[in-house]
C-alpha positions as CSV (number, residue, x, y, z in Angstrom):
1,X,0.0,0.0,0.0
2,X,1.1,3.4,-1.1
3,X,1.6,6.3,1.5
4,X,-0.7,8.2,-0.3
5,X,-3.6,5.3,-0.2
6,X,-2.4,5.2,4.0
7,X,-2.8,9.0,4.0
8,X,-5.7,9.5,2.5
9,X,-7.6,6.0,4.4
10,X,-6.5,8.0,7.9
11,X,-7.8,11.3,6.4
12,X,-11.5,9.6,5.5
13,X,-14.0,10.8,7.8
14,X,-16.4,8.3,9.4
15,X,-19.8,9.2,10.3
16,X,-22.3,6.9,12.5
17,X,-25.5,5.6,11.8
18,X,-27.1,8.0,13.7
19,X,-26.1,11.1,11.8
20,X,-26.5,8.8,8.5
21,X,-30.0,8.4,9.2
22,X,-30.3,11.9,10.4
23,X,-29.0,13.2,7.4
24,X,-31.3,11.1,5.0
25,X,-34.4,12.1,6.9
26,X,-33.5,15.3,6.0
27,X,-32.5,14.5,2.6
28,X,-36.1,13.5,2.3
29,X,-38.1,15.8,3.9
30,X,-36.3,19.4,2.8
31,X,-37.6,21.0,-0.2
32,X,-33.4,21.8,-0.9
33,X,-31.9,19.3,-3.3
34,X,-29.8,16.4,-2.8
35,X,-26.8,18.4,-3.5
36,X,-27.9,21.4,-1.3
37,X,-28.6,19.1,1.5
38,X,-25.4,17.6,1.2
39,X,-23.0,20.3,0.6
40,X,-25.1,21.9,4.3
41,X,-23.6,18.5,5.6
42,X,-20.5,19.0,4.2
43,X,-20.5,15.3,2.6
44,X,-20.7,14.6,-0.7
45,X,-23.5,14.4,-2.6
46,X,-22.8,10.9,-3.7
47,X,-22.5,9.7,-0.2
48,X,-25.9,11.2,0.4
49,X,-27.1,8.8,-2.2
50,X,-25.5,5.9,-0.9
51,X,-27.0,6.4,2.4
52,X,-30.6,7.1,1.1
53,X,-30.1,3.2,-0.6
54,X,-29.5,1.9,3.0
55,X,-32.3,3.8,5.0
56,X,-35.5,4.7,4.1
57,X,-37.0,8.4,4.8
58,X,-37.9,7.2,7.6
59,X,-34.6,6.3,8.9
60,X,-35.2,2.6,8.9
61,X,-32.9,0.2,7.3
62,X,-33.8,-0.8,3.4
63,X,-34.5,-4.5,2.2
64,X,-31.2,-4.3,0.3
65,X,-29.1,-3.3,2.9
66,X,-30.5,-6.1,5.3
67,X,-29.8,-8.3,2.7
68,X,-26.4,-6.6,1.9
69,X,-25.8,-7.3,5.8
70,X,-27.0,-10.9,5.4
71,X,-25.0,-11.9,2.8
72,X,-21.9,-10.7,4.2
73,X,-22.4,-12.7,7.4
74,X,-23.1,-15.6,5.1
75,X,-19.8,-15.3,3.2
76,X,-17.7,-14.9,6.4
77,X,-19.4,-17.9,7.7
78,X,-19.3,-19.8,4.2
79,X,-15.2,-18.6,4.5
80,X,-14.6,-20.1,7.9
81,X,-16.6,-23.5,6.7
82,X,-13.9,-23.7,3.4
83,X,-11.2,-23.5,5.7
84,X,-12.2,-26.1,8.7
85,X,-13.3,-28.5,5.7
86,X,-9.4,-28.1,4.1
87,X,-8.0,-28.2,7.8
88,X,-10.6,-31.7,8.3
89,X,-9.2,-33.1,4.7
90,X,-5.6,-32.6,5.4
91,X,-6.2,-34.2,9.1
92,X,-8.0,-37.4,7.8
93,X,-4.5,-37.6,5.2
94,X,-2.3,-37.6,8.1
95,X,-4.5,-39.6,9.7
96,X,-4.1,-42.3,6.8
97,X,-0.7,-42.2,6.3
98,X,-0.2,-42.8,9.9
99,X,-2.5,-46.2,9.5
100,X,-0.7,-47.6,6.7
């Protein structure tokens, strides 16, 4: 990794859920545009977006980003199954060669 990529990772801001929420609620119900809302935030505008796609006006969670959520549990836990399978496999070798 680059010292610019490190640099500019520790520079990111993070916001929490809360003001995420916050800030789509508002996104929703102000008569400004995305863009006005947004630069008010001082985020930008495609962030707002991305955050409207996971909450819903009403600041509860979207289908797709419980599903998003979901999935990524689902491929941690289908990661950790690959590798106690392998770790089983190459036990039940040993295992054999020891029986011989």
């Amino acid at each position: 990794m680059s010292v610019a990529t490190q640099n500019f990772r520790s520079n990111r801001r993070k916001y929490d859920g809360e003001f995420k929420k916050n800030a789509v609620k508002l996104s929703f119900a102000s008569p400004k545009t995305v863009k006005e809302v947004a630069d008010d935030l001082g985020v930008s505008e495609s962030m707002l977006y991305r955050w409207r796609q996971r909450y819903t006006s009403g600041g509860e969670k979207t289908q797709t980003a419980t599903l998003e959520e979901e999935l990524k549990v689902l491929r941690l836990e289908n990661a950790e199954l690959k590798m106690e399978r392998d770790m089983l496999k190459k036990a039940a070798a040993y295992f054999a060669k020891l029986h011989k």
